[in-house]
C-alpha positions in Angstrom: 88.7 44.4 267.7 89.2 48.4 267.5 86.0 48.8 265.3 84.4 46.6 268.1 85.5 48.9 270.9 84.9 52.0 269.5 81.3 50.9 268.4 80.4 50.1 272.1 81.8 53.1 273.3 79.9 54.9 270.6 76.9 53.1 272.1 77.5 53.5 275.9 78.3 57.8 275.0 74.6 57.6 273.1 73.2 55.6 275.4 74.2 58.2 278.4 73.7 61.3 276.3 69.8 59.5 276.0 69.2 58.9 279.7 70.7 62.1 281.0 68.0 64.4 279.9 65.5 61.9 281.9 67.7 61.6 284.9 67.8 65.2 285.1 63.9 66.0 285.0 63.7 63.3 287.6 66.2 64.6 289.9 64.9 68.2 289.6 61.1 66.9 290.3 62.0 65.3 293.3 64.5 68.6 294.7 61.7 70.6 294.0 58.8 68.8 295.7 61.3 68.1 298.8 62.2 71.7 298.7 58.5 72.3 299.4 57.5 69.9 301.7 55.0 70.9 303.9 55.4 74.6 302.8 52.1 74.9 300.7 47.8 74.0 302.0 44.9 73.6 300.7 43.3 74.4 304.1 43.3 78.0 305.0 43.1 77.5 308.4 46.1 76.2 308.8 48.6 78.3 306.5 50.1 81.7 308.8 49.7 84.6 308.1 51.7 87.0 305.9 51.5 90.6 304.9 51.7 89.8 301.2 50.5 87.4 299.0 52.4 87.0 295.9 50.0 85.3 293.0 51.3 84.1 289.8 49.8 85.4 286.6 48.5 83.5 283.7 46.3 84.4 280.9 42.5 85.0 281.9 41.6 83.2 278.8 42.1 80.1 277.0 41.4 80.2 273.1 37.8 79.5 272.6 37.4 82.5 274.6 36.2 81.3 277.7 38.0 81.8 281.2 41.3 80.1 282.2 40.4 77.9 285.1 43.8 78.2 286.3 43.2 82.0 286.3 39.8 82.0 287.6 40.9 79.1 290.8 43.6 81.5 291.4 41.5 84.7 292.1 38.6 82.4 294.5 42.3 81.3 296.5 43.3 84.9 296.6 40.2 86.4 297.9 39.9 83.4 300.2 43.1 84.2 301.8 42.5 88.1 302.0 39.0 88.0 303.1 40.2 84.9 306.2 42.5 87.9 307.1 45.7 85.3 305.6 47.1 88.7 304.2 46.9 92.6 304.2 47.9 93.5 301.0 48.3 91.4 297.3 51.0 91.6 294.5 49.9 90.2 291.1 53.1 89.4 288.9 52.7 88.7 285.3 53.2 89.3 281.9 52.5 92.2 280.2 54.7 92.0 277.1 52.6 94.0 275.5 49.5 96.4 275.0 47.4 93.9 274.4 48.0 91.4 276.9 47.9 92.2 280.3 47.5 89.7 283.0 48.4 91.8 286.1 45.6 93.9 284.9 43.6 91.4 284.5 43.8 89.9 287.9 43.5 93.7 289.4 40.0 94.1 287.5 38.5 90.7 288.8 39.7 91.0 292.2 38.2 94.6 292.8 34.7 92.7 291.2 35.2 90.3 294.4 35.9 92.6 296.9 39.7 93.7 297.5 39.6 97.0 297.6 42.1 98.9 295.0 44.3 100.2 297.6 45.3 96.4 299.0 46.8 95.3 295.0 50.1 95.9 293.3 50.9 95.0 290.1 54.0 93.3 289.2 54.0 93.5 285.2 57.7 92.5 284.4 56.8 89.0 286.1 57.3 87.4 282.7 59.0 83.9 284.6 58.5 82.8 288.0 61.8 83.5 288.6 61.1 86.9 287.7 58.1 87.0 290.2 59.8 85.5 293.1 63.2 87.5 292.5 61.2 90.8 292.1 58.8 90.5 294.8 62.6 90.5 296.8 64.4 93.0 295.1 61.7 95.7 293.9 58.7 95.0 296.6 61.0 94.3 299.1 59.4 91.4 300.6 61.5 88.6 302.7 58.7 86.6 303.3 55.4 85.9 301.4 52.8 83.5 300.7 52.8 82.4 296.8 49.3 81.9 295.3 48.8 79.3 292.6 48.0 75.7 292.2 50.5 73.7 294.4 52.7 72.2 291.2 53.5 76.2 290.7 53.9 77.0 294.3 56.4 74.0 294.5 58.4 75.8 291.9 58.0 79.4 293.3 59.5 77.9 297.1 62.1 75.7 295.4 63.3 79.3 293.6 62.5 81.0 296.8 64.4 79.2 299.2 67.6 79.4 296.7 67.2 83.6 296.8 67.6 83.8 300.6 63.2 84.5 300.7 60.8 82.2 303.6 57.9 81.7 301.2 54.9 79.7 301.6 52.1 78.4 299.5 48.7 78.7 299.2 47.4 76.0 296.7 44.4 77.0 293.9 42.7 74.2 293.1 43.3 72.8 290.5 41.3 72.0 287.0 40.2 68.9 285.9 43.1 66.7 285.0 42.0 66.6 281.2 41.9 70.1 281.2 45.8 70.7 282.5 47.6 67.7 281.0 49.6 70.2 278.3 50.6 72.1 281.6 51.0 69.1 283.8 53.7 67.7 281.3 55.3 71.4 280.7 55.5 71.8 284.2 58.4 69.2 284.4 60.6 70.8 282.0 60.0 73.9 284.0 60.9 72.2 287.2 64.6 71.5 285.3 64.7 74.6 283.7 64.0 76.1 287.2 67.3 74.0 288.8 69.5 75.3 285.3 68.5 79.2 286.4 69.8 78.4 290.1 73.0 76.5 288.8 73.6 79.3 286.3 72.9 82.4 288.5 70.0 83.3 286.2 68.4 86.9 286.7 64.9 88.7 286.1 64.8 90.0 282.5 64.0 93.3 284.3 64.4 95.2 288.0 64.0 98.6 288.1 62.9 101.2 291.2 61.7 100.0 294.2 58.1 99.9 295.4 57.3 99.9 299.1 54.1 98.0 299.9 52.1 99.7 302.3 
């Protein structure tokens, strides 16, 4: 009778420690899309306007060689905004871990080739983490309110962290690749969306801050 009990409670303790890991990337999918909720467009027309737009880095190529549609969507949203008048001024946050990768850089470089002049971009290069972006754009750029630039499962993310750090962001939505091309990325993003309700729990912090930069 004991070896009976204690093999179903060994069952029912592997049984939950199974299931929690699911529960918990389905709770923290639907927080995060709620938290969002009609806080990111596709239309331009109908997102306000704020002085800054704070676009997400990623790498400008994928490894054939050829561009990063997520990179390249995210640059046509960008200029769409700042040419419609959406925002004054951009801040690119990414990686730049080291010298030879460099994605504020490379969003700088391609957004001068479509018409931002130099004097409207600054570059964020400790955003290694959206939390690092959306923390820093607060703490060095001093920004209280922006409009996050990405494809909307990102901008989801960026509000969700956002709203938790005392910042009114909105987001403009890239479009987004081909759903072949993103799947890798589609199923990373929900272990980013738990990871991202773990770093609000735990008080989590940029990996850097540093001096602050008045944009202007």
């Amino acid at each position: 009778m004991l070896k009976k009990w204690m093999r179903n409670k060994m069952m029912l303790i592997l049984s939950f420690l199974f299931f929690l890991p699911i529960a918990l990337v389905i709770v923290s999918n639907y927080s995060i899309k709620s938290s969002a909720k009609n806080k990111t467009f596709f239309d331009v027309s109908r997102i306000k306007k704020n002085k800054v737009g704070l676009v997400l880095g990623t790498s400008k190529n994928i490894g054939d060689g050829s561009v990063n549609l997520y990179f390249q969507y995210r640059i046509d949203a960008t200029v769409m905004l700042f040419k419609k008048g959406k925002i004054d001024f951009v801040l690119v946050s990414g990686d730049n871990g080291n010298e030879n990768y460099d994605e504020p850089t490379d969003f700088k470089d391609e957004l001068i080739k479509r018409g931002v002049p130099k004097d409207k971009i600054f570059l964020d290069y400790a955003g290694f983490r959206t939390l690092d972006s959306v923390v820093r754009a607060k703490a060095i750029f001093g920004l209280g309110h922006f409009t996050v630039i990405s494809q909307k499962f990102h901008n989801e993310r960026a509000i969700y962290l956002a709203g938790h750090k005392g910042i009114n962001a909105v987001g403009f939505n890239a479009q987004d690749p081909p759903n072949h091309y993103g799947m890798k990325t589609t199923i990373r993003e929900y272990f980013a969306r738990t990871k991202a309700i773990l770093d609000v729990v735990l008080g989590v912090s940029p990996r850097y801050l540093g001096a602050e930069i008045k944009i202007e």
